[in-house]
C-alpha positions in Angstrom: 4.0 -14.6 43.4 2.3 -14.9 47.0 -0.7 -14.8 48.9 -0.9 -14.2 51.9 -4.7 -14.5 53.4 -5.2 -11.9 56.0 -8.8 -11.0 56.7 -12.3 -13.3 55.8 -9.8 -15.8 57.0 -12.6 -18.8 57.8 -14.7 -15.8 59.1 -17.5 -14.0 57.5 -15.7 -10.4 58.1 -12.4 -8.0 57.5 -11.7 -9.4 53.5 -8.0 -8.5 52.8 -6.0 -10.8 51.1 -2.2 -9.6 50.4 -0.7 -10.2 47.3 3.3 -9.9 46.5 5.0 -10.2 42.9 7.9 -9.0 41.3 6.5 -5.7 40.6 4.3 -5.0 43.1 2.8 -5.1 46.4 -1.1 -4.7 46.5 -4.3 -5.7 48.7 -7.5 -7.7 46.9 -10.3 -5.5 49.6 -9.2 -3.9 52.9 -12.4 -4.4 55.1 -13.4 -3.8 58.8 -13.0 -6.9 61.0 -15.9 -7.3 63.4 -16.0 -9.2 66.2 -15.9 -8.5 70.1 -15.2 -4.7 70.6 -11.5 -4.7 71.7 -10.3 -8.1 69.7 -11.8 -6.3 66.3 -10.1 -2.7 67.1 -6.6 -3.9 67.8 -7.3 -6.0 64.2 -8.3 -3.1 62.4 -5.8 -0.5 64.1 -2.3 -2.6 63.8 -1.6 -3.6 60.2 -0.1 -7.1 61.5 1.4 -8.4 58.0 2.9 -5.8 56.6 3.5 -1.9 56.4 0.8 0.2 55.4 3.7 2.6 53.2 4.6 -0.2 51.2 1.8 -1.0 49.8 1.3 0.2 46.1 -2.5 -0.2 45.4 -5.5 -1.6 46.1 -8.3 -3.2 44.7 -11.6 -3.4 46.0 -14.6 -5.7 44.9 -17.1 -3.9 46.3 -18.6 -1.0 49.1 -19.6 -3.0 51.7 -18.3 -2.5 54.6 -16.4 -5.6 55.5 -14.9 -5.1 52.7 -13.7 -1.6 52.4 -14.3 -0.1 55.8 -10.7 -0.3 56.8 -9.1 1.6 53.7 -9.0 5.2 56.2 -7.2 3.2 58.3 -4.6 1.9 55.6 -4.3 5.5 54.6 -3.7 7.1 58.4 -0.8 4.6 58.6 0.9 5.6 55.5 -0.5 4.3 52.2 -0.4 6.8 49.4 -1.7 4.6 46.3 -4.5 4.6 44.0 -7.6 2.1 45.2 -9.3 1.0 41.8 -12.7 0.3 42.3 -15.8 0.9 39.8 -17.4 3.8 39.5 -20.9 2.8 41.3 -18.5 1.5 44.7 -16.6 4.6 44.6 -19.6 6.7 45.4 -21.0 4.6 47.6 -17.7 4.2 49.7 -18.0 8.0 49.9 -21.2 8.3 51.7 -20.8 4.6 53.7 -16.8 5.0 55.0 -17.9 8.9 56.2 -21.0 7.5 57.8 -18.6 4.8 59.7 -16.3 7.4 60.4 -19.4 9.2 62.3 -20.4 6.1 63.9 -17.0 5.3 65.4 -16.5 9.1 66.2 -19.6 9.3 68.6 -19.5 5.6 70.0 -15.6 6.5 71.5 -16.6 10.0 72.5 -19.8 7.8 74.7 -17.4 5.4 75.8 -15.0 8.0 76.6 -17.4 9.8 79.2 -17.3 6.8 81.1 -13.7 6.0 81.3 -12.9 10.0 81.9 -15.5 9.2 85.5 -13.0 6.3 85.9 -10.2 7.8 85.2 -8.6 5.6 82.4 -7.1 5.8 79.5 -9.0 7.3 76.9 -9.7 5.8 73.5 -9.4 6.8 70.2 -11.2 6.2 66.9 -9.7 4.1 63.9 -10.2 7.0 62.0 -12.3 10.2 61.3 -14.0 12.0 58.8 -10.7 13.7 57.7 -8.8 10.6 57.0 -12.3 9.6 54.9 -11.6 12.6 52.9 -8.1 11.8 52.3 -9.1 7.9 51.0 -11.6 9.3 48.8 -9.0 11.4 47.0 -7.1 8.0 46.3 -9.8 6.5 44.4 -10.1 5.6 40.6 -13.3 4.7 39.1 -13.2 2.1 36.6 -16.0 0.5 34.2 -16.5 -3.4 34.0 -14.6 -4.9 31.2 -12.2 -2.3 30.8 -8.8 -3.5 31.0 -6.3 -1.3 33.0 -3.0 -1.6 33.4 -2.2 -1.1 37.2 1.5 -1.3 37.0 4.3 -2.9 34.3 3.0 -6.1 34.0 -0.2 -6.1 36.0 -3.8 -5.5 34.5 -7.3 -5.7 36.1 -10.6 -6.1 34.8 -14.0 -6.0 36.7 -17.0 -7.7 36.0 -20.6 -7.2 37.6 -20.6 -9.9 40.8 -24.4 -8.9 41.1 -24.4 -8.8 45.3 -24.4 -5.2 45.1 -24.6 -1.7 43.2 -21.3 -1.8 41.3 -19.6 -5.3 43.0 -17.5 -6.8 40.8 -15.4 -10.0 40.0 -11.8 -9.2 39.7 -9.4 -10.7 37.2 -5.8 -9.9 37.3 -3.5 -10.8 34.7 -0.1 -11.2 36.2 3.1 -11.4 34.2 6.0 -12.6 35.8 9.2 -12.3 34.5 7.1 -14.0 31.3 5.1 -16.3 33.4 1.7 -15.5 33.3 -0.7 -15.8 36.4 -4.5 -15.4 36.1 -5.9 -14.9 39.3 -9.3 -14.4 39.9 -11.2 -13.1 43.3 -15.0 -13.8 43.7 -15.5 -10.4 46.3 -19.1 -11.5 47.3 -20.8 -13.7 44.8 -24.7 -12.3 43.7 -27.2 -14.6 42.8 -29.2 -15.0 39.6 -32.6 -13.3 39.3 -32.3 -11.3 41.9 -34.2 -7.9 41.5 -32.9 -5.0 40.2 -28.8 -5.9 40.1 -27.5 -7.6 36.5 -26.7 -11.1 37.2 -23.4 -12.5 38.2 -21.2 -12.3 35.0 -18.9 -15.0 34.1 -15.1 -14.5 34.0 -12.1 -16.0 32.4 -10.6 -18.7 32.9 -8.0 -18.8 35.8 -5.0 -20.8 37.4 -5.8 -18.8 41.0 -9.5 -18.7 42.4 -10.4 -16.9 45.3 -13.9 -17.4 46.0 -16.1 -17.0 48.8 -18.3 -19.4 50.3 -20.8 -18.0 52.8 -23.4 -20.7 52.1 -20.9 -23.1 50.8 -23.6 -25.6 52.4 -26.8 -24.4 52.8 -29.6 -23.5 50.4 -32.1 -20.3 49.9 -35.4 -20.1 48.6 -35.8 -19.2 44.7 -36.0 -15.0 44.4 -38.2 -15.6 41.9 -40.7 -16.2 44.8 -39.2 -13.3 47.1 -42.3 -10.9 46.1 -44.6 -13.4 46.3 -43.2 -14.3 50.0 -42.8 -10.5 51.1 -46.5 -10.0 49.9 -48.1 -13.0 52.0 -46.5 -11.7 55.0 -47.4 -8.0 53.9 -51.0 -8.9 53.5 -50.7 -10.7 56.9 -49.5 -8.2 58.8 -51.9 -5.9 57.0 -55.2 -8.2 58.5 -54.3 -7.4 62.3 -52.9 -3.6 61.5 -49.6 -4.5 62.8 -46.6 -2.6 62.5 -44.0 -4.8 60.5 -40.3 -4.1 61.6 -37.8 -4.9 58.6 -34.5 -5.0 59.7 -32.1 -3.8 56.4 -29.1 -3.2 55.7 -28.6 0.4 54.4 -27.2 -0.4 51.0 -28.5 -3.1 49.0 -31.1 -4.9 50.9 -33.3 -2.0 51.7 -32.9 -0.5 47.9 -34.6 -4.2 46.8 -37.0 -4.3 49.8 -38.6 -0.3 48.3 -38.5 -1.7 44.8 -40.2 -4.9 46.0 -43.2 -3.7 48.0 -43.1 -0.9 45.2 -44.4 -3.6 43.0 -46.2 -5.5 45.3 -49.2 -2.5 45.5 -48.9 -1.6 42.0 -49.9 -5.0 40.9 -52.6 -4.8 44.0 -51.6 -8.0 45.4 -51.4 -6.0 48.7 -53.2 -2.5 50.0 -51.3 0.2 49.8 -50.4 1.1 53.3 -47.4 3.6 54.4 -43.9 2.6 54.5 -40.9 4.6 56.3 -37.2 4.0 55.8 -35.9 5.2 58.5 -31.9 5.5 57.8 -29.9 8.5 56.9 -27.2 6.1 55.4 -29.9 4.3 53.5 -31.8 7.7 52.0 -28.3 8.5 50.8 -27.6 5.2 49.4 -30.6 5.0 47.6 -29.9 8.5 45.7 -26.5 6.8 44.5 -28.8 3.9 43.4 -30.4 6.7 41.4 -27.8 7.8 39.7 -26.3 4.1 38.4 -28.9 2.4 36.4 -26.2 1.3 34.3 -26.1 -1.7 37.2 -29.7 -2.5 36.8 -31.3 -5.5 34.7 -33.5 -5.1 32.4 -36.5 -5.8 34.1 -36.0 -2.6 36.4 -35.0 -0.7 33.4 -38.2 -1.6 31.9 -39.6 -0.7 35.0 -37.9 2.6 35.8 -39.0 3.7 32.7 -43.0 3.2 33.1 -42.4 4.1 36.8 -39.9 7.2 37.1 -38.7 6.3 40.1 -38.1 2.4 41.1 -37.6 3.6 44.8 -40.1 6.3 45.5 -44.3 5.9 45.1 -47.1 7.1 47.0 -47.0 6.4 50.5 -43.3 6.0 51.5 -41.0 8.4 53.4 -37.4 8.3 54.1 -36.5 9.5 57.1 -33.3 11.2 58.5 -34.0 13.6 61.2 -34.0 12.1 64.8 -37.2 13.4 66.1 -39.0 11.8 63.0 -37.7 8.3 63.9 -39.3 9.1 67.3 -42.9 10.1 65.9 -43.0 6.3 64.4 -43.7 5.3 68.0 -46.9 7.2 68.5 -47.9 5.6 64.9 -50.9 2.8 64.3 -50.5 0.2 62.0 -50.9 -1.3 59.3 -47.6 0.3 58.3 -43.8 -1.0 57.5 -40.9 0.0 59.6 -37.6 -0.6 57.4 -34.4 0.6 59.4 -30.9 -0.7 59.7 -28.6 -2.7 61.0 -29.7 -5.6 59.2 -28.1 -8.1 62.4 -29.9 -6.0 64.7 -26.5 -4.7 66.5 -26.5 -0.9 66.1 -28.7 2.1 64.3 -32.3 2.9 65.0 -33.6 -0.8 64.2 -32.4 -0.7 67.7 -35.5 1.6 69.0 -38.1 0.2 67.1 -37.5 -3.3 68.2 -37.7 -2.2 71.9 -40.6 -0.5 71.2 -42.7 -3.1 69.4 -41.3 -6.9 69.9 -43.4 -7.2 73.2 -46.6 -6.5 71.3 -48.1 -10.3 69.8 -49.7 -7.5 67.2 -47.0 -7.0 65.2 -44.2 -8.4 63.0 -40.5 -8.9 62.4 -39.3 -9.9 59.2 -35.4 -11.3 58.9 -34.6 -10.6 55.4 -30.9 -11.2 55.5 -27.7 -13.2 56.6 -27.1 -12.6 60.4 -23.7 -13.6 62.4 -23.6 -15.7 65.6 -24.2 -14.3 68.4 -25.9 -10.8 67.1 -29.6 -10.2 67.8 -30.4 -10.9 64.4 -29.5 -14.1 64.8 -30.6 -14.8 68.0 -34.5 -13.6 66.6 -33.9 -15.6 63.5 -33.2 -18.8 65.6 -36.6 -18.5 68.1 -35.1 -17.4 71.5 -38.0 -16.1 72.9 -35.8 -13.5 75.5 -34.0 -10.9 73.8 -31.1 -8.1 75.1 -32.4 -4.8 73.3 -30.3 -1.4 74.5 -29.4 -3.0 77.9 -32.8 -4.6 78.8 -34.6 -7.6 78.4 -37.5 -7.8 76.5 -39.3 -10.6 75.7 -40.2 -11.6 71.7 -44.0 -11.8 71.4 -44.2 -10.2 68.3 -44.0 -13.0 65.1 -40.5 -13.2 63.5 -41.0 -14.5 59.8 -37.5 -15.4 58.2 -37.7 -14.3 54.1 -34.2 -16.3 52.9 -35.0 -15.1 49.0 -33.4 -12.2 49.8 -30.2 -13.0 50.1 -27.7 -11.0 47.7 -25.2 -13.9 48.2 -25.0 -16.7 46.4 -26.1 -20.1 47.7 -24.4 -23.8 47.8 -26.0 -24.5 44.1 -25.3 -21.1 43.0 -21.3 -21.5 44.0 -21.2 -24.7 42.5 -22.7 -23.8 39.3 -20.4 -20.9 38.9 -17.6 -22.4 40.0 -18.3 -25.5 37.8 -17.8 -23.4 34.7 -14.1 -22.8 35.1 -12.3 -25.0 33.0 -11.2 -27.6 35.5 -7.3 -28.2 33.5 -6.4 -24.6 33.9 -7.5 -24.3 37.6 -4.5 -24.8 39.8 -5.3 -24.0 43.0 -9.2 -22.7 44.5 -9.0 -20.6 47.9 -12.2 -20.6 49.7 -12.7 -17.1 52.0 -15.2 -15.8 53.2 -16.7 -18.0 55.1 -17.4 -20.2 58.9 -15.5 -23.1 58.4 -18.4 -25.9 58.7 -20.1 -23.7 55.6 -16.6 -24.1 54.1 -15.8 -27.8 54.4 -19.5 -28.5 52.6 -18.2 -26.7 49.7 -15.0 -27.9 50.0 -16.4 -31.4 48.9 -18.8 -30.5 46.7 -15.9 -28.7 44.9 -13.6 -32.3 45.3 -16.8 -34.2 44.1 -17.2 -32.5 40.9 -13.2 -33.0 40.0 -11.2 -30.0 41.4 -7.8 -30.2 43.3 -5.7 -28.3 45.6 -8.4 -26.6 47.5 -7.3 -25.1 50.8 -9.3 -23.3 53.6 -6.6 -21.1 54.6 -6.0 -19.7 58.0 -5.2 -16.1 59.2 -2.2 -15.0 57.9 -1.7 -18.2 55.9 1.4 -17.8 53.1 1.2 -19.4 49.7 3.1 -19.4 46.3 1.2 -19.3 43.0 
């Protein structure tokens, strides 16, 4: 068997990692690379490694889009197999891969205005909503801890990773010619007491580990204090009636910034004051949310059951249509503005940042992991000059960094995990997903506590298991 490691290659984006065996050919993830515009676009649209036709199947870890946001692509160039996934990241890969789709459709069609002026070549999108449509036929839902048999030979079973609605740790079982390979992939690893999502499940033991390693070196703040933290800064805010901009990702980190602040007034550790999620992708997201309490702990199923509705109370309004977003400009605070992207590099966050970071009255709060060089990042790190839409504004409102938050799991967190894989099976650990200083941390920790043959592999990087 090889591996060959394609994408999340010591980056943080584009997870695809090519496996080849005796009986099949198959992807772990086929996710979006993202980057600077025109590198990232000629990594997504040329399938550098191998042909898109010959691949037999797929599995994906989970519905984010670094992970799965290339599978249109895959299946525009030829793939025709099944893509096994659980049933919770199926549905969500419906509505996120068609709202990409949408996203990439109108950004070439701006960008083509332009070029038509200057009379250049005119681009085309990876893909479009039609080829979304096709992928989605390809998909097979699949419950955690059912094992499936994905070809002669091959079986896969999920278990909850706890990063997002329906991510999961996969473990393949790979018989070769009567040599058996386990080989286990970490997708994105969750942490433990995080609100609404089950814990990280353990898995079986493995020769093969794939395993991310995001914070392979740095630490968050216990989640058990995440309310506690959201609420200070709520009630701050609150005391100067400032509007408080939350930057969010659409699916996962808004869903537990709703159920938070959902708690937060019904235990009156805050006023009540209005709160507006303003994201299409994120009103749809949350309905899938809806519909999969099967993925939630058993605090929020306590909870859903006293409350109805773990992401709706009094006070809150999603938004979707255009000239609603607008209105939130002419609106007074107290209030809370929560509106992707989460790094601050596309969506609607975009407006309401221009709109209110020059006012020392209000607040931004950074809930989540933002890239170098994105606007995120560069608010999460104090630059007091900012580049919003084209324009330079500069940052007078307070920026107040909430690390609890974070669906991945910290330095600790991987070790502990990783610590409970029984250290004479392991052969060989494969640390993705991940900037390589983060990576060399964890790397030692890992050597430290008494594993071998750990390798930071490169783009494109061939090994035999």
């Amino acid at each position: 068997m090889e591996i060959q490691f394609i994408g999340a290659a010591q980056t943080v984006t584009g997870s695809m990692h090519y496996i080849k065996t005796k009986q099949a050919k198959f992807l772990l993830d086929c996710g979006l690379y993202q980057g600077k515009r025109k590198d990232a676009y000629e990594i997504n649209k040329n399938f550098e490694f191998f042909d898109p036709k010959e691949i037999d199947f797929v599995v994906l870890s989970h519905a984010h889009i670094d992970h799965a946001g290339n599978l249109p692509s895959l299946v525009k160039k030829g793939f025709t197999g099944k893509i096994y996934t659980t049933f919770a990241s199926r549905d969500l890969c419906a509505i996120m891969l068609l709202d990409t789709a949408h996203i990439q459709e109108k950004d070439v069609e701006y960008v083509n205005k332009k070029r038509h002026k200057q009379k250049k070549n005119l681009f085309e999108p990876l893909y479009v909503e039609d080829d979304v449509r096709q992928t989605l036929t390809q998909f097979v839902g699949i419950n955690y801890h059912q094992e499936t048999e994905l070809t002669p030979g091959i079986s896969l079973t999920f278990y909850d990773a706890g990063h997002i609605l329906g991510s999961s740790l996969v473990s393949l079982k790979i018989n070769e010619e009567g040599r058996i390979i386990n080989l286990a992939f970490s997708g994105d690893l969750g942490r433990p007491n995080l609100p609404i999502l089950k814990d990280p499940e353990r898995i079986p033991d493995a020769d093969c580990f794939i395993c991310e390693s995001t914070y392979g070196g740095k630490t968050h703040e216990n989640p058990l204090n995440s309310e506690d933290s959201l609420a200070q800064a709520i009630a701050k805010g609150v005391s100067r009636k400032a509007k408080i901009i939350i930057p969010a990702f659409s699916v996962g980190r808004t869903q537990e910034i709703v159920y938070a602040l959902h708690r937060i007034f019904e235990s009156g550790k805050v006023q009540r004051i209005p709160v507006y999620v303003d994201s299409p992708l994120a009103v749809n997201a949350t309905n899938v949310f809806r519909v999969h309490p099967e993925c939630f702990d058993k605090e929020t199923s306590r909870f859903l059951f006293k409350h109805e509705d773990p992401f709706g109370f009094n006070r809150l309004a999603y938004l979707t249509n255009v000239e609603d977003s607008k209105h939130l400009n002419a609106v007074e605070g107290p209030c809370v503005i929560i509106s992707s992207s989460g790094m601050c590099e596309a969506g609607r966050i975009l407006h309401h940042l221009a709109n209110n970071i020059e006012n020392p009255k209000n607040m931004i709060l950074m809930v989540g992991y933002c890239a170098e060089n994105t606007l995120g990042r560069k608010l999460i790190d104090g630059e007091k000059k900012v580049n919003i839409l084209g324009e330079e504004y500069n940052v007078n409102s307070e920026v107040i960094v909430l690390q609890s938050f974070s669906a991945h799991a910290d330095a600790n967190e991987l070790i502990e995990y990783t610590s409970a894989f029984d250290k004479s099976k392991m052969k060989q650990i494969f640390l993705v997903h991940g900037e390589i200083d983060q990576q060399e941390i964890y790397k030692a920790h890992l050597e430290s506590i008494g594993f071998k043959n750990i390798a930071i592999p490169k783009r494109g990087y061939v090994v035999a298991v």
